[in-house]
N, C-alpha and C positions, 0 to 999 in steps of 0.2 A: 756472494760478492767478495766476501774477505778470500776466496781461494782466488778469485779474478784478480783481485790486489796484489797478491802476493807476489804472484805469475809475473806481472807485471812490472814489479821491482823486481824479481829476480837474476835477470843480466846483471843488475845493477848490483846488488850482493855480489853476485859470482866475481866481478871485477878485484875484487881483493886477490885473489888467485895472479895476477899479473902485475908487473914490475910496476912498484911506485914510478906516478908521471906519467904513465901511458896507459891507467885505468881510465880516465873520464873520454879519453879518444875513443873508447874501443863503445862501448854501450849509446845509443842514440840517445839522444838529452831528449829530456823534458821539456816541453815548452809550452809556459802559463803566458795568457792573454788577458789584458785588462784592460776594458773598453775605457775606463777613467782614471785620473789617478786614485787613490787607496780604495779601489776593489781588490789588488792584489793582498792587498794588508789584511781587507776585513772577512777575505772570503778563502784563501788559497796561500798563508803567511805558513802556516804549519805546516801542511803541506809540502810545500815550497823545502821545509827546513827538514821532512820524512823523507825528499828524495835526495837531498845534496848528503844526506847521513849514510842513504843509500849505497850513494857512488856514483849518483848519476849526474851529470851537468844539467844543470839548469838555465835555460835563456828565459827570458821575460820581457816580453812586448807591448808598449803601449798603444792602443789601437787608433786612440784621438787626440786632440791636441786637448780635449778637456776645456771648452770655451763655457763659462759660468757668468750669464748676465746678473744674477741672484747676488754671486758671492763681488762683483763688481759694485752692485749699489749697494753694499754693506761695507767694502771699505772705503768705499766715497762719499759714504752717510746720508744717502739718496733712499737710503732702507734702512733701518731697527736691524743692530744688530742681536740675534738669535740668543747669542750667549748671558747676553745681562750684564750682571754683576758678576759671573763667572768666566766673563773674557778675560783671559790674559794679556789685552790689550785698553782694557776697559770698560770697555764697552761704546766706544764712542771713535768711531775713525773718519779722520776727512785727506785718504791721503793723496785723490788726485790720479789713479792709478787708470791705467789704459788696461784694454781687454789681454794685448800682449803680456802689459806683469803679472796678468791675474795666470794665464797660460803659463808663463815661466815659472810665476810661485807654486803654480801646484806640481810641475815639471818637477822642479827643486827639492817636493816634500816626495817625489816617488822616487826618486835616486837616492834621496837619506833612504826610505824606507827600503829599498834593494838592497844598499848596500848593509841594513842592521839583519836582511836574510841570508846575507853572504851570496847572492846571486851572481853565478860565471859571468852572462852577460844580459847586457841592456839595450833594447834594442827599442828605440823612439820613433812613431811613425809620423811625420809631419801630416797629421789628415784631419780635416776639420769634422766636429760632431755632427754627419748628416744626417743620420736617420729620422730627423725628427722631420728633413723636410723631401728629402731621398729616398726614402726606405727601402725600396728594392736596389739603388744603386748603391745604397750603403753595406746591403747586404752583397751582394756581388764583391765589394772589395772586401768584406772580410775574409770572403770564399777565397779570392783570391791569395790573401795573404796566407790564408792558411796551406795554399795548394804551393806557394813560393817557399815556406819552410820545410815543408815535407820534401821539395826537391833536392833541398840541400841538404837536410838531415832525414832520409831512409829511415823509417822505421820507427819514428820519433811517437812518444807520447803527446798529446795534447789538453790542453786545460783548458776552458772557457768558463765564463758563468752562465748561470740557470736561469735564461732569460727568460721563458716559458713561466715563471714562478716569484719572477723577481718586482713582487708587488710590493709597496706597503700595508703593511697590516692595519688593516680596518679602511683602506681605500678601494671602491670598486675592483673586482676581480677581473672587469678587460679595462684597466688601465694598467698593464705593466710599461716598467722603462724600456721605450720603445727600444733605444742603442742596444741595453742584454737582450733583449728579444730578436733584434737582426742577428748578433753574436749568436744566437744560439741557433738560428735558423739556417744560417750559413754553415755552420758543422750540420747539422744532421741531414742537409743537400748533401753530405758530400759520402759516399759509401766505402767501406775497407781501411778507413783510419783509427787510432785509436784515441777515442774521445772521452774524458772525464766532465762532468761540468757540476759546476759548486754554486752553491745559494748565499747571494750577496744578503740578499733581503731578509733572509730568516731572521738576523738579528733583530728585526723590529715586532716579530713574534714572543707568545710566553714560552718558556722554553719547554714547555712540555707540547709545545704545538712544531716544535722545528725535528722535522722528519726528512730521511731521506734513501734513496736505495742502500749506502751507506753513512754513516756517520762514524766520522773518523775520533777518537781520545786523541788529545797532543801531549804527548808527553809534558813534563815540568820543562825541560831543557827549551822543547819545540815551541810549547802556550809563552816562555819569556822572552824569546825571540819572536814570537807575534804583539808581545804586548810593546814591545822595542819598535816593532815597526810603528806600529798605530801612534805610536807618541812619536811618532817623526811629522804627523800630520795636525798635532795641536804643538809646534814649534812656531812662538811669537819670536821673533828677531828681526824689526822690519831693516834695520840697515843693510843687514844679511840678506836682504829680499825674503824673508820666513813670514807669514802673516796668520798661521795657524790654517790656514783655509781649508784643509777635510774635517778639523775640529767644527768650523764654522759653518759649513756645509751639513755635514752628518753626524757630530761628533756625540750629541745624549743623545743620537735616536739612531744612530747603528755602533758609532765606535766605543763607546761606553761597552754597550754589550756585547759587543765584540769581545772586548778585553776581559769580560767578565764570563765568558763559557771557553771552557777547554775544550771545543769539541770542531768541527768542520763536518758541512753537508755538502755528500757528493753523492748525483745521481748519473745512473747510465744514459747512454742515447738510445730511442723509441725501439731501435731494433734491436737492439742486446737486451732488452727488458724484453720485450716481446720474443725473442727466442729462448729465453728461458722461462718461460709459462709453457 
């Protein structure tokens, strides 16, 4: 796998070879997928930061609009909020807030977080989270997205997550998040692309259980610019519209440990594993 890797960034090296300014034209960009906001953070943030070092342009897509009823009755105080005495907000919110701010505030916390990757560009898809009631039509539109990038960028890498895997740890094994599971089911319908997909959920593993066809080291440089991201998703600043909300969502039970392993899990698609056995 690490000679697949390399292969694979190597345009992206070779690109120093050509006149500053018209290196990232020439090599097909990368482009990472995130069905939520801060999957790209917790799952794909190093990554992210191994290919722009590269030479390679980076695009990043958000797949949903991210509609959270959960994190809605936690700042309407309809729900306990999760963090305690460790919110940065208090622990106590009554702010009134519509499904729209909760969309916008975590919109908000994925463009901080891009932009602390340095990502080329940002590319927001107005789609509601339907998998959970669509599933095959939800998958078909990611297919499709994917098949709408490839047209425009020939050749392009792509990055999804490891919906196939993307359980909580110690929760039934066929309850995964349905959304990474259409994400991933949608790449591997599709044949002759090239596909990476990375484990959001590992983080709520010990870490001697988080395996993968690879496992990436992030460099020092790479792991502080993931942890830059991540801390773009417990940002309290309500006038800002900032409400911490991936902190409040996920934050001790993926983002924490996120921040706390250097490493990233990325497995192959069924058919590049199966052809190398």
């Amino acid at each position: 796998m690490e000679i697949s890797r390399r292969t694979a960034l190597a345009l992206g090296a070779a690109v120093a070879l050509v006149p500053t300014g018209t290196a990232r034209a020439v090599a097909p960009p990368a482009i990472f997928y995130s069905p939520h906001q801060d999957d790209e953070s917790l799952a794909m943030a190093g990554s992210i930061r191994e290919h722009e070092e590269a030479g390679r342009r980076v695009i990043l897509v958000l797949l949903t609009r991210g509609e959270n009823g959960g994190l809605l009755d936690i700042m309407n105080g309809t729900a306990d909020c999760p963090l305690g005495q460790g919110c940065p907000g208090g622990g106590s919110h009554r702010f009134g807030l519509t499904q729209e701010d909760i969309v916008r505030a975590r919109t908000a916390e994925f463009r901080a977080a891009a932009r602390r990757l340095g990502v080329d560009e940002v590319v927001v898809r107005d789609r509601p989270d339907s998998a959970w009631g669509d599933y095959a039509g939800f998958v078909r539109e990611v297919r499709n997205t994917i098949l709408e990038f490839e047209r425009k960028h020939p050749g392009a890498s792509h990055k999804l997550v490891n919906g196939y895997r993307d359980v909580i740890h110690g929760s039934p094994p066929d309850q995964p998040n349905l959304t990474h599971k259409a994400c991933r089911e949608a790449a591997e319908g599709l044949a002759g692309l090239d596909f990476r997909f990375y484990w959001v959920y590992g983080y709520t593993y010990p870490r001697e259980q988080r395996t993968a066809d690879y496992v990436l080291p992030l460099s020092a440089k790479q792991f502080a610019r993931k942890r830059q991201a991540l801390a773009e998703y417990g940002r309290w600043d309500p006038e800002r519209g900032r409400y911490a909300l991936g902190y409040h969502s996920v934050g001790k039970l993926m983002i924490d440990p996120a921040a706390a392993d250097p490493h990233e899990y990325i497995d192959l698609p069924r058919s590049a594993r199966q052809a190398q056995q």
